[in-house]
VEXSE-581079 format. One record per residue: x, y, z of N, C-alpha, C in turn; residue number from 1; residue in three letters. Coordinates in steps of 0.2 Angstrom, whole numbers. Layout:
// VEXSE-581079
X, Y, Z, X, Y, Z, X, Y, Z, NUM, Ala $
...
***
This chain:
// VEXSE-581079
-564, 137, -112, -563, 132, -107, -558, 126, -109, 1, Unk $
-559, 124, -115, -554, 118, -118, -546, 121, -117, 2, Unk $
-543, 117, -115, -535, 117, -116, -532, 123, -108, 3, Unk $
-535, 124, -103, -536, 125, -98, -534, 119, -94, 4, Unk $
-531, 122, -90, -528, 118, -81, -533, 119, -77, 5, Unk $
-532, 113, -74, -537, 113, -66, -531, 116, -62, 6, Unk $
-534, 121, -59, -532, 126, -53, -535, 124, -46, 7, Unk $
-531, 120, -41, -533, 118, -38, -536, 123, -32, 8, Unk $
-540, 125, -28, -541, 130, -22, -539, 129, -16, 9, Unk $
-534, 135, -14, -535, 134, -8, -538, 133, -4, 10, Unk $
-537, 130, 3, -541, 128, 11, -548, 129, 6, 11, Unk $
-550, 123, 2, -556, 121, -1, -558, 119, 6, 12, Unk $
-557, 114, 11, -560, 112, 16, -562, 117, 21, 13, Unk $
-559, 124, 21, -563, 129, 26, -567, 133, 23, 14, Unk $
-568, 131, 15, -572, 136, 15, -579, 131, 12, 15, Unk $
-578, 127, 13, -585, 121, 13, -587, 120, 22, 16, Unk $
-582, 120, 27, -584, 120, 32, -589, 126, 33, 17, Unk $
-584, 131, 31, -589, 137, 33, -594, 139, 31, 18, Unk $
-597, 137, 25, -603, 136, 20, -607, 133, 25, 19, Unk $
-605, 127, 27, -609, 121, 28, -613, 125, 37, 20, Unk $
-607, 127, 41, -608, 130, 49, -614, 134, 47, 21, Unk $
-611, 139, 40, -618, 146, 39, -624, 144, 39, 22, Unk $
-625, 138, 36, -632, 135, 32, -634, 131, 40, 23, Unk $
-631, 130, 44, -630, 124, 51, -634, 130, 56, 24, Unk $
-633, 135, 54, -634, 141, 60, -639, 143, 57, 25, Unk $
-641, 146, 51, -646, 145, 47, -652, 141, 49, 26, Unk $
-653, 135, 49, -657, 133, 51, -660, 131, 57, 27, Unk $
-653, 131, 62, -654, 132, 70, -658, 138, 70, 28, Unk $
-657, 145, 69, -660, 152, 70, -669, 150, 68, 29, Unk $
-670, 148, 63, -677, 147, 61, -679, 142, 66, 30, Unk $
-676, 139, 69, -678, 132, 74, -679, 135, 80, 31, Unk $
-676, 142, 82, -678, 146, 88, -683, 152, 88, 32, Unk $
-686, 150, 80, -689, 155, 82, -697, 154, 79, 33, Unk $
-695, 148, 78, -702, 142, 79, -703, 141, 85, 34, Unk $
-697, 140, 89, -702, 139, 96, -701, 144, 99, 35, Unk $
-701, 152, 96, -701, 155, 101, -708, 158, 97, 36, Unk $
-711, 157, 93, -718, 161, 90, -723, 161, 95, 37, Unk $
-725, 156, 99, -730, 154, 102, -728, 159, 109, 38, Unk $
-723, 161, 112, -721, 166, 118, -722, 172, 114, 39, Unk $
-720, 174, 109, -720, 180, 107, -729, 182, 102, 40, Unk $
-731, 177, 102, -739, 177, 99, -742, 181, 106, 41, Unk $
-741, 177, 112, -744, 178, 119, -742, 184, 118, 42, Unk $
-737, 187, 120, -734, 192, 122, -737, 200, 118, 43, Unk $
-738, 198, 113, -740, 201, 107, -749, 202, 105, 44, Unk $
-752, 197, 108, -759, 196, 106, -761, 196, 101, 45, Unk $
-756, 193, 96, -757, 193, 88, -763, 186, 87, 46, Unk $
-764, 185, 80, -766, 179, 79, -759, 176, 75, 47, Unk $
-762, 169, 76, -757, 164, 71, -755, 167, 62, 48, Unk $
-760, 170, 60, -756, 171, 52, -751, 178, 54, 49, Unk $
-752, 183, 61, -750, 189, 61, -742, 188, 62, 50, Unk $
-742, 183, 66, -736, 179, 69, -730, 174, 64, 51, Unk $
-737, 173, 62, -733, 170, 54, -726, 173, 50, 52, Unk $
-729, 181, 51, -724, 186, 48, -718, 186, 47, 53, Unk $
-718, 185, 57, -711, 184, 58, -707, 180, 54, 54, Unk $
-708, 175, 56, -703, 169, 52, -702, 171, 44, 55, Unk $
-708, 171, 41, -709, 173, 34, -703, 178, 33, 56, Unk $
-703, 183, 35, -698, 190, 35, -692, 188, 35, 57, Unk $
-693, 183, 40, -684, 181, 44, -681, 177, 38, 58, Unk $
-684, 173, 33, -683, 168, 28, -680, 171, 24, 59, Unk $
-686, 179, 23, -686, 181, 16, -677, 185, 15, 60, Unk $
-678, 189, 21, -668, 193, 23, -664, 189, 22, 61, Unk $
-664, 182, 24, -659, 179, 25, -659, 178, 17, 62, Unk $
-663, 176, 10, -662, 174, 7, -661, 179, 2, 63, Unk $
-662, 184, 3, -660, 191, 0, -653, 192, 3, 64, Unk $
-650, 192, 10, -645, 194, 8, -637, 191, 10, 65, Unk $
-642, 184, 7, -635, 179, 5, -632, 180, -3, 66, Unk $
-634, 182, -9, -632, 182, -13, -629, 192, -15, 67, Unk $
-631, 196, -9, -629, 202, -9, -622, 203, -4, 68, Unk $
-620, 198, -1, -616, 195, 5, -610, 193, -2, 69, Unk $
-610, 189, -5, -607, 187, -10, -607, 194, -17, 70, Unk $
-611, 198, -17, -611, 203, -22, -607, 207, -20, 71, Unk $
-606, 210, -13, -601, 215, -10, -596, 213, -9, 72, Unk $
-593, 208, -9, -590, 204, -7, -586, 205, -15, 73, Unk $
-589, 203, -18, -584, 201, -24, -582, 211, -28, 74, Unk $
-589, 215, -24, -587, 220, -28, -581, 225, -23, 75, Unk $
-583, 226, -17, -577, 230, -14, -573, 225, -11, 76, Unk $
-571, 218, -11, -566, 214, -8, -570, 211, -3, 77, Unk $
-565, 207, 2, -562, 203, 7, -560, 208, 10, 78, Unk $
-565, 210, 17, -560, 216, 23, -558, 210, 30, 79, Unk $
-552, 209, 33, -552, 204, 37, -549, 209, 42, 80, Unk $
-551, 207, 46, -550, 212, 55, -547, 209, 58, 81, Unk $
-546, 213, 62, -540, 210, 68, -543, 211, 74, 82, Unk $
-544, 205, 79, -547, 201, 84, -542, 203, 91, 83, Unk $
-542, 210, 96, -537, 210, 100, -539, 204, 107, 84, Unk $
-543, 200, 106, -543, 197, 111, -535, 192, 111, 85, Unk $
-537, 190, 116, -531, 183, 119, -533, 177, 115, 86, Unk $
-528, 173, 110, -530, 168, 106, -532, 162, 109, 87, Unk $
-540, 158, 110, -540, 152, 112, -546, 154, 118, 88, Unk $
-544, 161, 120, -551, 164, 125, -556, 161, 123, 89, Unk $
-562, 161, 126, -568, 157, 125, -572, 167, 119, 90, Unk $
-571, 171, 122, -572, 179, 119, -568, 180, 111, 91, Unk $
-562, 177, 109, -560, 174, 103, -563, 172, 98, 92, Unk $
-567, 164, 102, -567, 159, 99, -577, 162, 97, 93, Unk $
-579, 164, 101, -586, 168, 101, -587, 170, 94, 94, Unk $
-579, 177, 93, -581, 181, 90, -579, 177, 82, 95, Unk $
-574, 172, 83, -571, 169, 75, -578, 166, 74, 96, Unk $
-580, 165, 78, -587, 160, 74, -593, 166, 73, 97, Unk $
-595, 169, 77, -599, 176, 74, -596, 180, 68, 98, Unk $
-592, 178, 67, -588, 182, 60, -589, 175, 55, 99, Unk $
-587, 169, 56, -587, 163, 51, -595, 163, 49, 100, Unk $
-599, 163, 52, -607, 163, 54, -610, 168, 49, 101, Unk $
-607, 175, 48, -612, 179, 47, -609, 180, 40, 102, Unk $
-605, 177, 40, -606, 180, 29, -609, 178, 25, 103, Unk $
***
């Protein structure tokens, strides 16, 4: 490490925004599905620990497959797609953010 250059990275700012959106949508998704337990408790005729599950589950995935998101990622690369909608469409901007969202 001694005698090494700082290298600075590129669009650091998009990729801290994007971090920051994932973790923002992250805890939005838990936040709907808090208030959705108590309709899907009803609907279901579970008890409150059966119901519990859910969320528990929902927690556990996401926390399992943010560091395998970054494992395949570093092992088979960066795959980036092409978007044939019309650029600026509201169906664009949908898909750029469902794409920024889910890595």
């Amino acid at each position: 490490m001694r005698g090494e250059t700082f290298v600075p990275v590129p669009n650091r700012g998009m990729i801290t925004l994007s971090i920051m959106m994932a973790n923002i949508m992250q805890g939005v998704d838990n936040s709907i599905l808090n208030v959705a337990l108590p309709h899907v408790q009803g609907s279901l005729s579970a008890s409150l620990d059966q119901i519990a599950w859910a969320l528990t589950s929902y927690i556990v995935c996401a926390a399992i497959m943010m560091p395998l998101t970054g494992w395949l990622a570093g092992r088979f690369g960066i795959k980036y797609h092409c978007c044939p909608v019309k650029p600026g469409s509201p169906a664009r901007n949908g898909m750029i953010l469902n794409g920024v969202l889910s890595i």
